[in-house]
C-alpha positions as CSV (number, residue, x, y, z in Angstrom):
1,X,97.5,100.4,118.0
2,X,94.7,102.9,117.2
3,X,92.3,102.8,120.0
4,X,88.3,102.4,119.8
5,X,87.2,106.5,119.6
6,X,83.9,107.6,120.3
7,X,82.5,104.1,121.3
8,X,84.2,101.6,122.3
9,X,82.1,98.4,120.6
10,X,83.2,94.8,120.5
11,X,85.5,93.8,118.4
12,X,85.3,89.9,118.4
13,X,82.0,89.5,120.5
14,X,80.9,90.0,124.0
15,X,82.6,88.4,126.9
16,X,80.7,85.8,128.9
17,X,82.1,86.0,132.6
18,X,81.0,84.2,135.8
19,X,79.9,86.3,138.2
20,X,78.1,85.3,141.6
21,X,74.1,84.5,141.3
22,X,72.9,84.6,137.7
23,X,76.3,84.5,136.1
24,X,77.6,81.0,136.7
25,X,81.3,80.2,137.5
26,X,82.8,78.9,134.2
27,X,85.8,79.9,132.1
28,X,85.5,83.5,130.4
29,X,85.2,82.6,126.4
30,X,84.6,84.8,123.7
31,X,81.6,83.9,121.4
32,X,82.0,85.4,117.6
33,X,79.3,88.2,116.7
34,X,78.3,85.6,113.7
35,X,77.2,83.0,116.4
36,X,75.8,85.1,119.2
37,X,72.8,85.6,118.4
38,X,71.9,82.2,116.5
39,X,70.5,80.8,119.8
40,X,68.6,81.5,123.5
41,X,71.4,80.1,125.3
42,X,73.6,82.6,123.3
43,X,71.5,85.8,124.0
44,X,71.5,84.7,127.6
45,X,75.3,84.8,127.9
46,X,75.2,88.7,125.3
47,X,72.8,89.7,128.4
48,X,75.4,88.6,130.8
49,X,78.1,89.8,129.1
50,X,76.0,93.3,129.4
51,X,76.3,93.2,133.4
52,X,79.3,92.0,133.5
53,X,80.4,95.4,131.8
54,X,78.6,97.4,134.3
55,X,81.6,96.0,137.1
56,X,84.6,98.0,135.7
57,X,82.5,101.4,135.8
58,X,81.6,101.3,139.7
59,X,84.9,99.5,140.2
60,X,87.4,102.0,139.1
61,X,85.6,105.3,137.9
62,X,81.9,106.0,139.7
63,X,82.7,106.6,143.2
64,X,85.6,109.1,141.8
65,X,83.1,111.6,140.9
66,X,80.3,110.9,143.4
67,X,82.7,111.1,146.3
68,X,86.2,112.5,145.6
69,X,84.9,115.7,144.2
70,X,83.0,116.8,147.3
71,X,83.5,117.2,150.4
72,X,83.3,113.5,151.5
73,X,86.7,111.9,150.2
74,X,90.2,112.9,149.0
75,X,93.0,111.5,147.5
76,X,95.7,112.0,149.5
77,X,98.9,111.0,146.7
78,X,99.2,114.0,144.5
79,X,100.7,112.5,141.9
80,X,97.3,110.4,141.5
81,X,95.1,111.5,139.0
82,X,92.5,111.6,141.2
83,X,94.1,114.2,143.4
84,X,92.6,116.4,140.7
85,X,89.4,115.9,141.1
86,X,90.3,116.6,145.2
87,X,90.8,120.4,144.3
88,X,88.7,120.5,141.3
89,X,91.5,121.2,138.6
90,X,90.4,118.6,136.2
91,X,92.1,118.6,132.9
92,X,90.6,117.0,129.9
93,X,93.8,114.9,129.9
94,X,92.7,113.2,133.3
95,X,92.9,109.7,132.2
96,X,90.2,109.0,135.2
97,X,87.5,111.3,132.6
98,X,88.4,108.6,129.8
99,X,87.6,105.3,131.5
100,X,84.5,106.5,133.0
101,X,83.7,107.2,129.0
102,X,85.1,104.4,127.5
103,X,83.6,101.8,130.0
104,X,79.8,103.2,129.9
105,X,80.0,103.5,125.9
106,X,81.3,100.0,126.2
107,X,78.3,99.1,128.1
108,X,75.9,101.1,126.1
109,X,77.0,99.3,122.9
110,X,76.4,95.9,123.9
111,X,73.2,96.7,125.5
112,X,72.4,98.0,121.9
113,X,73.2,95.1,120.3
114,X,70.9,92.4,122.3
115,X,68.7,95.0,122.0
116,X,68.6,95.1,118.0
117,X,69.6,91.3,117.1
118,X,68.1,89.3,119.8
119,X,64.6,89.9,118.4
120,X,65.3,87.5,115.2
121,X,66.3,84.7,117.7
122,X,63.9,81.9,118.2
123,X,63.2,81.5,122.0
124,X,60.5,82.1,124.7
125,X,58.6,85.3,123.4
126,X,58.2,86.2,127.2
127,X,62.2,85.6,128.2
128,X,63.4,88.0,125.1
129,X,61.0,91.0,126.4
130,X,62.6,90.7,129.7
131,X,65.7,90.1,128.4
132,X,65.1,93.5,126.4
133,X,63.5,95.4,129.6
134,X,67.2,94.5,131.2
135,X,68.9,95.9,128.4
136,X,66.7,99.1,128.6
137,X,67.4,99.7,132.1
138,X,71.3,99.3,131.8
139,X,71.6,101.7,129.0
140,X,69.0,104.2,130.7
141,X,71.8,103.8,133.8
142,X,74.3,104.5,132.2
143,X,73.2,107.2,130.1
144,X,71.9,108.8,133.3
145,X,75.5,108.5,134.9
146,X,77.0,110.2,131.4
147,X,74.1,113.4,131.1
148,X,74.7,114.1,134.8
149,X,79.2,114.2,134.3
150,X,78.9,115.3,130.8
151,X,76.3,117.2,130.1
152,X,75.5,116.7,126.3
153,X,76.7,113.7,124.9
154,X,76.5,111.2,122.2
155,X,73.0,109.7,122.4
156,X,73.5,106.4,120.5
157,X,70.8,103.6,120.6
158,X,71.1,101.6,117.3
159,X,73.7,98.9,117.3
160,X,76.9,100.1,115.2
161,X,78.3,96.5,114.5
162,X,81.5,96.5,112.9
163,X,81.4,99.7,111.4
164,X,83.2,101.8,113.6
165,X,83.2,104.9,111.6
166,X,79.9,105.3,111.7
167,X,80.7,106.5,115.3
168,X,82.6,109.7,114.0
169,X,78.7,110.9,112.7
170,X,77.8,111.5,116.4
171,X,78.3,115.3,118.1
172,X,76.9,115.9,121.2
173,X,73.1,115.2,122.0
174,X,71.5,118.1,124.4
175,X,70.7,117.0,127.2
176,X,67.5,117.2,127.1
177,X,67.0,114.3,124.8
178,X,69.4,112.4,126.7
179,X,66.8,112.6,129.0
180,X,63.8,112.1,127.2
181,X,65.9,108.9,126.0
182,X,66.5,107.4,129.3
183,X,63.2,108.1,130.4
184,X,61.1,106.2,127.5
185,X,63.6,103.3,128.4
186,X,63.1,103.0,131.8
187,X,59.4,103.5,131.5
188,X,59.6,100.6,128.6
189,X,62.0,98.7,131.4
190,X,59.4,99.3,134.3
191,X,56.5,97.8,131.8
192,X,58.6,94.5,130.9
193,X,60.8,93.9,134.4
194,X,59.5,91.2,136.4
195,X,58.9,92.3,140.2
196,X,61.4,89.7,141.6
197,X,63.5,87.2,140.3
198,X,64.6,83.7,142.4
199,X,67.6,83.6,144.5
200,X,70.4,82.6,141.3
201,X,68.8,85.6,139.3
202,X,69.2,88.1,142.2
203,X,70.9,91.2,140.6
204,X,68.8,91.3,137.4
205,X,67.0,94.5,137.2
206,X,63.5,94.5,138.4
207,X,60.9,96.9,137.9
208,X,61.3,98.5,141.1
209,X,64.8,99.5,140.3
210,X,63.3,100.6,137.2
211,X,60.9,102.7,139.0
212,X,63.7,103.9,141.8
213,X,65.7,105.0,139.0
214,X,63.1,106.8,136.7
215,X,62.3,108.5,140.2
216,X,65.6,109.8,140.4
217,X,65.6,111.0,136.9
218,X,62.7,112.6,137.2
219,X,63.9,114.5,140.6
220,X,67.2,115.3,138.6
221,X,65.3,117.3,135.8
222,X,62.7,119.3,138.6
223,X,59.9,117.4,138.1
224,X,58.9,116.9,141.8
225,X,55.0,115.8,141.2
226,X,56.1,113.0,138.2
227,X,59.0,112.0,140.9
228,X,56.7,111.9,143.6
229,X,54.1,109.5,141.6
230,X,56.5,107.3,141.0
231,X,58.5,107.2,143.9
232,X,55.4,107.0,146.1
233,X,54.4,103.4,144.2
234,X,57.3,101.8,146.2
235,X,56.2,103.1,149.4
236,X,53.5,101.5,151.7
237,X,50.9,104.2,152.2
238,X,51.0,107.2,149.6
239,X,48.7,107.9,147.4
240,X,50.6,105.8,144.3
241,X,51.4,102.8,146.5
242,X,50.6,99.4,144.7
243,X,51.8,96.4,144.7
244,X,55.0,97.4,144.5
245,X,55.1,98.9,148.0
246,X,55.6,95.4,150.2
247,X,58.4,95.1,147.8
248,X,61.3,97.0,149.7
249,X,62.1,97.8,153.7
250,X,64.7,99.2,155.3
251,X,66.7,96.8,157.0
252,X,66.5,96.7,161.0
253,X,70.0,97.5,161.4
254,X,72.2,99.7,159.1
255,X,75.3,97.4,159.2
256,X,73.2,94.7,157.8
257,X,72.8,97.0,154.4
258,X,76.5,96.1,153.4
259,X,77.0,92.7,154.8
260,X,78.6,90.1,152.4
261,X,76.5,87.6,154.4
262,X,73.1,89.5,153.6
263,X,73.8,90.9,150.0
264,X,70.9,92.0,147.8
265,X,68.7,92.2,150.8
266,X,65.3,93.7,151.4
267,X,66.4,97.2,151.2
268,X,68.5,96.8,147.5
269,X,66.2,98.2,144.4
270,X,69.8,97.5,142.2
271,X,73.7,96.5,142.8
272,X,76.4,95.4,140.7
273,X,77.5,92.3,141.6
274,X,81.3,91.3,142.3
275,X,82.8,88.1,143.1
276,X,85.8,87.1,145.1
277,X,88.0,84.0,145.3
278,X,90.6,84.7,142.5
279,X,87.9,84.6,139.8
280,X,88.6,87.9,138.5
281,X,85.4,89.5,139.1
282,X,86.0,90.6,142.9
283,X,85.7,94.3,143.8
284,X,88.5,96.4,145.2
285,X,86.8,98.8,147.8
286,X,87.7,96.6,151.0
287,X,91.4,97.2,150.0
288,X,91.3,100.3,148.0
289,X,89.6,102.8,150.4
290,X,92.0,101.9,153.0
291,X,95.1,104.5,154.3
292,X,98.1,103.4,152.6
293,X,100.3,103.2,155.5
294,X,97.8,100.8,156.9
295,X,99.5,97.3,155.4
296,X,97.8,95.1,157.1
297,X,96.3,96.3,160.4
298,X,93.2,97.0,159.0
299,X,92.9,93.7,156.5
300,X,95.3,91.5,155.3
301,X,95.6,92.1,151.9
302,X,98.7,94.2,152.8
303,X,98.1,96.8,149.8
304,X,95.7,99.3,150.3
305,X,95.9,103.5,149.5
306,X,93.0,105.4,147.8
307,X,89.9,107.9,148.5
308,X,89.9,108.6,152.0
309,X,87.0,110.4,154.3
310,X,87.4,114.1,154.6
311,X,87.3,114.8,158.6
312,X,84.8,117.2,157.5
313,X,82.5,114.3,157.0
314,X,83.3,112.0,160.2
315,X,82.5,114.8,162.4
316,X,78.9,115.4,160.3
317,X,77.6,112.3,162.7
318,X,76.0,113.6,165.1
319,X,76.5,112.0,168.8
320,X,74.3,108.4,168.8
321,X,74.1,108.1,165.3
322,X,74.4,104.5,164.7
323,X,75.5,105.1,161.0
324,X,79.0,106.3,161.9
325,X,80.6,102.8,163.5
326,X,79.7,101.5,160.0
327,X,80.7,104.7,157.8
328,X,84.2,105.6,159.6
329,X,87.1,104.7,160.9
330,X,90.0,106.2,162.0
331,X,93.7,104.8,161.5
332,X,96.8,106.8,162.9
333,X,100.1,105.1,162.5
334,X,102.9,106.7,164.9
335,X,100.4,109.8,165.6
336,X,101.5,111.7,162.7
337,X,99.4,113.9,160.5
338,X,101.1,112.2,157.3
339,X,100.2,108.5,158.3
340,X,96.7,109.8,159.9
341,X,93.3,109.1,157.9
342,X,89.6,108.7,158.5
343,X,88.6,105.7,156.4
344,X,85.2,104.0,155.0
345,X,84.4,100.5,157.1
346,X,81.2,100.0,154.7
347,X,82.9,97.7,152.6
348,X,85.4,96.0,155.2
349,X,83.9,92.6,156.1
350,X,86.0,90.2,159.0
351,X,89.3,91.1,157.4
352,X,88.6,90.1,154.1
353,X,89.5,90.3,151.6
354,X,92.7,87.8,150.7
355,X,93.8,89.9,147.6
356,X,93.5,93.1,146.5
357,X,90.6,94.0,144.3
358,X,89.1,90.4,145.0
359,X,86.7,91.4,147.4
360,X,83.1,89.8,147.7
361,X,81.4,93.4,148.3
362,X,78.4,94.7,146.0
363,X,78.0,98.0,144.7
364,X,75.0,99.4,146.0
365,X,73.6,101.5,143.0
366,X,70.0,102.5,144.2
367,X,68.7,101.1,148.3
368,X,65.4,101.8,149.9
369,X,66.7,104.5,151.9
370,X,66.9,106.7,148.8
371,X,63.9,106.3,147.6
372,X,62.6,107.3,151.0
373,X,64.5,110.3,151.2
374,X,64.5,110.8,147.4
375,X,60.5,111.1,148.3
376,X,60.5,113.5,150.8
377,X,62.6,115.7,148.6
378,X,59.8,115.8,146.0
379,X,57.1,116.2,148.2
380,X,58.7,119.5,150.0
381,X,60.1,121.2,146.7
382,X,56.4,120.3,145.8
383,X,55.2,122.7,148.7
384,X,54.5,120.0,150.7
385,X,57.1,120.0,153.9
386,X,54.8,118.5,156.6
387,X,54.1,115.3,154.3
388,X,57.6,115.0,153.8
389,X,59.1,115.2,157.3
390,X,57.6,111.7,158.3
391,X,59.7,109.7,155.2
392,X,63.0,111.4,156.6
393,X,62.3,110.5,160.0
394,X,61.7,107.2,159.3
395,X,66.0,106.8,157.8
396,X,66.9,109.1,161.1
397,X,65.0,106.6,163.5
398,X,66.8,103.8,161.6
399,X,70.0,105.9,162.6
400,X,68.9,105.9,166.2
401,X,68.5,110.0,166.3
402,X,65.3,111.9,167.0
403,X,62.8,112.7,164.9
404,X,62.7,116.2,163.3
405,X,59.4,118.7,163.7
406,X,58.5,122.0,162.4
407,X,60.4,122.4,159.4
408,X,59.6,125.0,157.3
409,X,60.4,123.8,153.1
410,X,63.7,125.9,153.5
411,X,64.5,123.8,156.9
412,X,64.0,120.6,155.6
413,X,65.5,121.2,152.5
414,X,68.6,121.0,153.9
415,X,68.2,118.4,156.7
416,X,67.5,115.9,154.0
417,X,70.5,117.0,152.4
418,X,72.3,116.5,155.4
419,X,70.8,113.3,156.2
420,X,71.2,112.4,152.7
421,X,75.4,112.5,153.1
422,X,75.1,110.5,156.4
423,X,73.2,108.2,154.7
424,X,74.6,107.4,151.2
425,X,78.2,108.5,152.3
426,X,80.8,106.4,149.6
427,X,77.7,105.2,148.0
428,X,78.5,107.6,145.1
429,X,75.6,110.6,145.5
430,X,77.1,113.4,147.0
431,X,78.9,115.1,144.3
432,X,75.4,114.7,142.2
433,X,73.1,115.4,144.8
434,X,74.5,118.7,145.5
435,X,75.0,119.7,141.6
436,X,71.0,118.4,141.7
437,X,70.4,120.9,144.3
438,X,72.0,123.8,142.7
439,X,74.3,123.7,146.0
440,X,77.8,122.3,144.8
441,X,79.4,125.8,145.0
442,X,78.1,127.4,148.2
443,X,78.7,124.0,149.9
444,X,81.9,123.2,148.8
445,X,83.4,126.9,148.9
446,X,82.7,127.3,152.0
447,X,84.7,123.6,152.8
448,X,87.4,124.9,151.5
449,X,87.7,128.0,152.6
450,X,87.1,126.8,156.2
451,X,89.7,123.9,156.1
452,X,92.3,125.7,154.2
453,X,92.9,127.8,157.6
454,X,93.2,124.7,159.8
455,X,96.5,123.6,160.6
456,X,97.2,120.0,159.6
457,X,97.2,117.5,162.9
458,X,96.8,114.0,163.4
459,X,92.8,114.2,163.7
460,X,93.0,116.9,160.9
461,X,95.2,115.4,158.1
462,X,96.3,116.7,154.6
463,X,94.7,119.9,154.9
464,X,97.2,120.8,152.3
465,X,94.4,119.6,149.7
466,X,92.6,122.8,150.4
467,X,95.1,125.1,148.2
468,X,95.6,124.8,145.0
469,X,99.4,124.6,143.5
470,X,99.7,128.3,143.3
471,X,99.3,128.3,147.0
472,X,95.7,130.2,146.9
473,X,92.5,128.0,148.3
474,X,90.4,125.8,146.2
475,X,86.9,127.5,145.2
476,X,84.8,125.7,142.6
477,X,83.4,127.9,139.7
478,X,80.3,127.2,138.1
479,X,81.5,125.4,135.0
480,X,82.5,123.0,137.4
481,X,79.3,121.5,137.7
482,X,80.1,119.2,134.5
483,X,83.5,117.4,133.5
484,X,85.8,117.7,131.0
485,X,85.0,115.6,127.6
486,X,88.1,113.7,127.7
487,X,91.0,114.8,125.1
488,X,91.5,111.6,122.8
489,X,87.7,111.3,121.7
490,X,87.7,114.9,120.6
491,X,91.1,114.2,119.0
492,X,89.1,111.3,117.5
493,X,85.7,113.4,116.4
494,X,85.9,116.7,115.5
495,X,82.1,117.0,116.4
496,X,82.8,116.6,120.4
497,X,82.8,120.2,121.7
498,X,84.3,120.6,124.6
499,X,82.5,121.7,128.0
500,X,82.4,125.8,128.8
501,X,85.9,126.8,130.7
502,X,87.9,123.4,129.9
């Protein structure tokens, strides 16, 4: 059957799933596009279905480019496709490349059609604008994740219906007015989000996960002093707080951050939410980040294999760090290099889960400790290094290490981004941080090249991932800070261009 092309929209309508908090437990139906938007209780479930997209994008795809292509995880099965992205020989057949772009399109098209039909619905004036802001955010998030993979792509904000070949009329939008786009609709998001929500809504965007994002945005494209304005607004004390800056702490103790039992807790600005007990909706990163000789002596799902830390990252803790009983673990079976791994433990809670890819585990899109160090980052590429040693200090005293003094802008440009991989490690940031810091290819050439001369031992494993096939060592070239289009959409529409060197 001919698959959706360029967008992937909704054929029959959007599907309403349950989904813990705010999306309540009943059986997944499918509403016709005729009726969806002939009622409030019907826009409610569109919105809904919205989120619920948002599940399949940080459950199979996100942390693929965030982590595995960098120096914090690997695949270790080369006949994975995300082996590929291990050694940075990514081909624009990678089928990983076209479920990160179907899924987000998917996304991006239902959040534009609540966001052009549910204004002829009769219901509370005050519930559609929020329900609008929402929309807003998720496309700006997911237009954000596209520019920063992509590069140029389709900007598309007007809802296509059922006219699927109006999608072959969109080439490539630069990226600059991707940005400009996602921008206007997180400012628009940040002017009509509620502050908080009560505890069944929790995981609706708010307007500080509006602002946390736009702050990001905003430090992505260079602009440290409009970063820094808004950044500062959810921080007690700068010269932008408001009344947004009581809104967010950082949690006492790091392990608390990821607890199932304490999920979108004070230190959460956004997360996607997941679901277990055999509802369909739990996530899979307690079993799939696991060693796949591991069975089940690490949980007891009994199938596990996927991303696993790169040694180079578990010995990045320095000694007392608190962060590293949480972020690593170590597995050896039978002391052998080939059934030897260092493994996540963020998303392992008491064993669980039952089933694989049932897992009650959150995805942590945007935390407080981000914006903290997001801050500082703005404030010393702003010229102002002193001011911004006091907002990374505060994440390393969390971390139980000593503060930092003295550091010149060069110095503490890299100690946050140091402190930003301890930090954030498998939260998805380190592949875009260092492209954001125009240090992807001194950072990771120099990985490789160290690791490829270190014979492979049971604390060293699968050092084999350092040279490519023709037996020479990985180096990443400077194309390589942007993916591949995948093949079948430009197959699809002649107007998609691929990327430079693909």
């Amino acid at each position: 059957m001919k698959r959706l092309l360029l967008l992937l929209l909704l054929v029959t309508g959007f599907l309403v799933s349950c989904q813990q908090s705010f999306m309540e437990l009943t059986d997944p139906t499918k509403i016709p596009t005729d009726k969806l938007f002939s009622t409030a209780t019907n826009v409610s479930a569109a919105v809904t279905g919205v989120y619920s997209q948002l599940q399949p994008i940080y459950n199979n795809s996100y942390f693929i480019f965030g982590e595995m292509a960098s120096d914090n995880a690997y695949e270790p099965v080369s006949a994975n496709a995300r082996y590929f992205f291990s050694i940075f020989n990514v081909e624009e057949n990678n089928p990983n490349l076209q479920t990160m772009w179907t899924d987000s399109y998917r996304c991006i098209s239902r959040a534009n059609t609540v966001l052009a039909r549910a204004g002829t619905v009769a219901m509370d004036t005050t519930l559609r604008n929020r329900y609008l802001a929402e929309m807003k955010f998720i496309r700006a998030l997911n237009y954000f994740n596209l520019v920063r993979i992509w590069g140029a792509v389709p900007l598309v904000t007007e809802d296509l219906g059922d006219n699927y070949q109006k999608a072959y009329d969109y080439g490539r939008t630069p990226a600059t007015e991707v940005y400009a786009q996602i921008t206007k609709d997180l400012r628009e998001a940040a002017a009509g989000l509620p502050i908080t929500y009560p505890a069944a809504d929790l995981g609706r965007a708010t307007r500080t996960a509006a602002k946390g994002l736009l702050g990001k945005v905003l430090l992505t494209q260079g602009q440290y002093q409009q970063a820094a304005t808004v950044l500062g607004e959810l921080i007690p004390g700068t010269p932008t707080a408001g009344n947004l800056a009581s809104v967010h702490t950082l949690e006492t103790n790091y392990d608390n951050v990821f607890s199932t039992a304490n999920e979108m807790n004070k230190e959460i600005l956004f997360a996607v939410r997941y679901l277990s007990g055999g509802v369909s909706l739990g996530s899979g990163f307690a079993s799939n980040f696991l060693p796949t000789y591991s069975g089940t002596d690490i949980i007891r799902v009994g199938l596990s294999g996927g991303p696993m830390i790169r040694q180079d990252l578990a010995n990045a803790f320095p000694e007392g760090d608190r962060r590293k009983a949480v972020s690593v673990g170590y597995y050896t079976k039978g002391n052998s290099a080939a059934t030897s791994d260092y493994y996540t433990r963020k998303y392992i809670v008491n064993g669980a889960p039952f089933a694989r890819n049932d897992g009650d585990n959150d995805w942590i899109v945007l935390r407080y400790a981000d914006v903290l160090l997001m801050y500082a980052e703005a404030l010393n590429e702003g010229g102002q290094a002193t001011e911004a040693l006091p907002y990374l200090n505060t994440v390393r005293t969390r971390a139980g290490l000593s503060p930092l003094s003295n550091q010149s802008q060069a110095q503490l440009r890299l100690a946050l981004e140091n402190e930003r991989r301890l930090e954030l490690s498998y939260e998805g940031h380190r592949w875009f941080d260092l492209v954001r810091t125009n240090r992807l290819l001194p950072v990771l050439n120099a990985f490789y090249a160290k690791y490829a001369a270190i014979p492979s031992t049971p604390q060293v494993p699968n050092n084999g991932l350092f040279v490519n096939s023709g037996g020479s060592v990985v180096q990443v070239q400077a194309y390589q800070t942007l993916f591949p289009l995948p093949l079948s959409e430009r197959q699809y529409n002649p107007k998609l261009t691929q990327n430079e060197g693909y």
